[in-house]
C-alpha positions as CSV (number, residue, x, y, z in Angstrom):
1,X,88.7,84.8,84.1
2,X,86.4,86.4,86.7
3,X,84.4,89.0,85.1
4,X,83.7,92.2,86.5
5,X,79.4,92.0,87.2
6,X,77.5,95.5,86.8
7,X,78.5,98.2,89.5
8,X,81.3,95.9,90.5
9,X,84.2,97.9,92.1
10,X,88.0,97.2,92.1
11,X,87.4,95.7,95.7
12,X,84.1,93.5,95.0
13,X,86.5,92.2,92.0
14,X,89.6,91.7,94.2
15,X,87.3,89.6,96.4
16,X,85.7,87.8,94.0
17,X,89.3,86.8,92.2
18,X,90.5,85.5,95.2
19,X,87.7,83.0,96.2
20,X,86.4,84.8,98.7
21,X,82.9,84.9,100.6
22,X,81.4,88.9,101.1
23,X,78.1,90.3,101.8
24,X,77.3,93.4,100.0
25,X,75.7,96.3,102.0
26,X,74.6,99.3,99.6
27,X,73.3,102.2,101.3
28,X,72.1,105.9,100.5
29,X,75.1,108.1,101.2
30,X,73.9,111.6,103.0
31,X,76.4,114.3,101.7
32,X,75.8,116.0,104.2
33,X,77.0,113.4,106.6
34,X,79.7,114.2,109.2
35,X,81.5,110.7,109.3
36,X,81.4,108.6,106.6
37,X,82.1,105.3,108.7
38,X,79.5,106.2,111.4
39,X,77.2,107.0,108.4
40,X,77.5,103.0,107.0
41,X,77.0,101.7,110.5
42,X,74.0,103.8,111.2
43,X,72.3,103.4,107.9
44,X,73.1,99.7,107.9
45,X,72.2,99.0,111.5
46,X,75.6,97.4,112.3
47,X,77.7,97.5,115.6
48,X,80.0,100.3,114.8
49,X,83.3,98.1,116.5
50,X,82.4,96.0,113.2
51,X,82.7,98.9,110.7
52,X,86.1,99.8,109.7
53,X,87.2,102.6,108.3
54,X,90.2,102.5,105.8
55,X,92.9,105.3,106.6
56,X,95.5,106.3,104.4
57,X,99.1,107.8,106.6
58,X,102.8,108.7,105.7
59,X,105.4,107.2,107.9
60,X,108.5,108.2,107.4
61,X,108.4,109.2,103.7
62,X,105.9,106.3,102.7
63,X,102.3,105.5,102.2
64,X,100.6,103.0,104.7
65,X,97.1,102.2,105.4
66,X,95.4,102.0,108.7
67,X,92.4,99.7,109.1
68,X,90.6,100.8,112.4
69,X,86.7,100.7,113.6
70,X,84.6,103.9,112.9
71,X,84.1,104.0,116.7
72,X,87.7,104.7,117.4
73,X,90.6,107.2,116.4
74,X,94.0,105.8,114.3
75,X,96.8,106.2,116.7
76,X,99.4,107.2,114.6
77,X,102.4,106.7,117.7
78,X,101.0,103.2,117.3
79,X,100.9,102.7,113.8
80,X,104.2,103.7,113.3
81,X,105.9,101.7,115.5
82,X,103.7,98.9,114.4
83,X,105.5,99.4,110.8
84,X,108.9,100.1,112.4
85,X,108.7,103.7,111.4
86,X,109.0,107.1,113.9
87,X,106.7,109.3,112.5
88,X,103.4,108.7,111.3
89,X,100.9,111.9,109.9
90,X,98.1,111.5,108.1
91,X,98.1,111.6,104.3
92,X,97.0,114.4,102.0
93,X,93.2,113.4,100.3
94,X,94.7,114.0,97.2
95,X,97.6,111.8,97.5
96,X,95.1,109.1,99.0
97,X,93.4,109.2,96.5
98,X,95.3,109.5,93.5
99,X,97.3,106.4,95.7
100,X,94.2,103.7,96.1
101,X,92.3,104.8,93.0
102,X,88.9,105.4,95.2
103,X,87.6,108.8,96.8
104,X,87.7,109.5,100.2
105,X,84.8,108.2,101.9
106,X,84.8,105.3,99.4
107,X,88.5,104.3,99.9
108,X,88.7,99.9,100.5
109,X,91.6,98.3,101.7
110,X,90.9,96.1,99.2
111,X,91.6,96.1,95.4
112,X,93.7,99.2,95.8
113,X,95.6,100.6,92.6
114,X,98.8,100.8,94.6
115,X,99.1,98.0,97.3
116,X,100.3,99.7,99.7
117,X,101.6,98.4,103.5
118,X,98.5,97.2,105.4
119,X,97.4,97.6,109.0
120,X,94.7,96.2,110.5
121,X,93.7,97.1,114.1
122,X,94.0,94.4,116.2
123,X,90.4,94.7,117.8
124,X,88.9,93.6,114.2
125,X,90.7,89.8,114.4
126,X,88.0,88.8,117.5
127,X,84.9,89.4,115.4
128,X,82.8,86.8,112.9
129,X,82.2,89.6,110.1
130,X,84.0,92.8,109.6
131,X,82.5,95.5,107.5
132,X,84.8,97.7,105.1
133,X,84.5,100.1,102.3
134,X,83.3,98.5,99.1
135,X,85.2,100.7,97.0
136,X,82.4,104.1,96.8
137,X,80.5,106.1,98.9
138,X,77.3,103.9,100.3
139,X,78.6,100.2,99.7
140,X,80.5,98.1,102.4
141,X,81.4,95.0,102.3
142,X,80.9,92.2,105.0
143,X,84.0,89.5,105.3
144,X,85.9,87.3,107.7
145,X,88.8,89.4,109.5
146,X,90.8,86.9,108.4
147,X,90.0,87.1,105.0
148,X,90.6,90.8,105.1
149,X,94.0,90.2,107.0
150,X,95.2,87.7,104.0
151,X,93.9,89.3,100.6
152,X,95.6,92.5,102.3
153,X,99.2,91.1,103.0
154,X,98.0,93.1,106.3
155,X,99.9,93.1,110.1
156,X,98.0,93.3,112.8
157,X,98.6,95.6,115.2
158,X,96.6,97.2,117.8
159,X,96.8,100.9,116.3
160,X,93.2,102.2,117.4
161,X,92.6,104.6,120.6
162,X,88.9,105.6,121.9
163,X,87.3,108.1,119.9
164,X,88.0,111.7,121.5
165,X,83.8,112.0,121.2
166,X,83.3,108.0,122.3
């Protein structure tokens, strides 16, 4: 039985279950920051195509996930289609919350409470380590894409645009 080790999270426990090789990247989380994605990659001095942000969106009726880099936007036409839905919006908090058991800022694709329909970006599949959400606010977690893709049950689609700002 895999025991969960001190300040373990849902997702470092998910990893661990499944065999997997991470890297764990704590950092002091700024309240005050504007972005919590762009926050990791800054205070971690990592390439901000490698940090992925975990999105939660409705399309048509139901909840699916959007895994996209920090330095981009979630294209919700895409991500729609890429599920074989027609509309896609972007979730309450609340009901993200309440949905993957973590906060927002803090929300992992991994180890969720509900598993929920996985998407990862396409861009993400061409890179050695991907970072992610550990599970709270200042911890990410370095793995294979592939890894990600498979502990996930994820598709991958390409459902990021350039960031309006980027």
């Amino acid at each position: 039985m895999a025991r969960r080790r001190a300040g373990g999270t849902p997702a470092t426990i998910a990893l661990e279950r499944a065999g997997l090789a991470f890297t764990s990247h704590p950092y002091v989380h700024d309240p005050a920051a504007a972005s919590f994605g762009l926050e990791a990659a800054e205070q971690l001095g990592l390439d901000p195509d490698a940090v992925l942000k975990t999105l939660v969106a409705e399309v048509d009726g139901r909840l699916v996930v959007a895994v996209v880099p920090v330095s981009t936007r979630l294209d919700l036409k895409a991500l729609a289609a890429a599920v074989g839905g027609k509309r896609a919006t972007m979730a309450d908090p609340a009901v993200a919350e309440r949905s993957t058991g973590y906060v927002v800022g803090g929300i992992s694709p991994l180890g969720q409470r509900s598993r929920l329909e996985t998407v990862v970006d396409a861009s993400a599949t061409g890179r050695e380590t991907v970072y992610v959400s550990g599970g709270k606010r200042g911890l990410d977690l370095g793995l294979a894409p592939a890894d990600l893709v498979a502990l996930t049950g994820a598709l991958v689609a390409p459902v990021a645009r350039a960031s309006a700002s980027g």
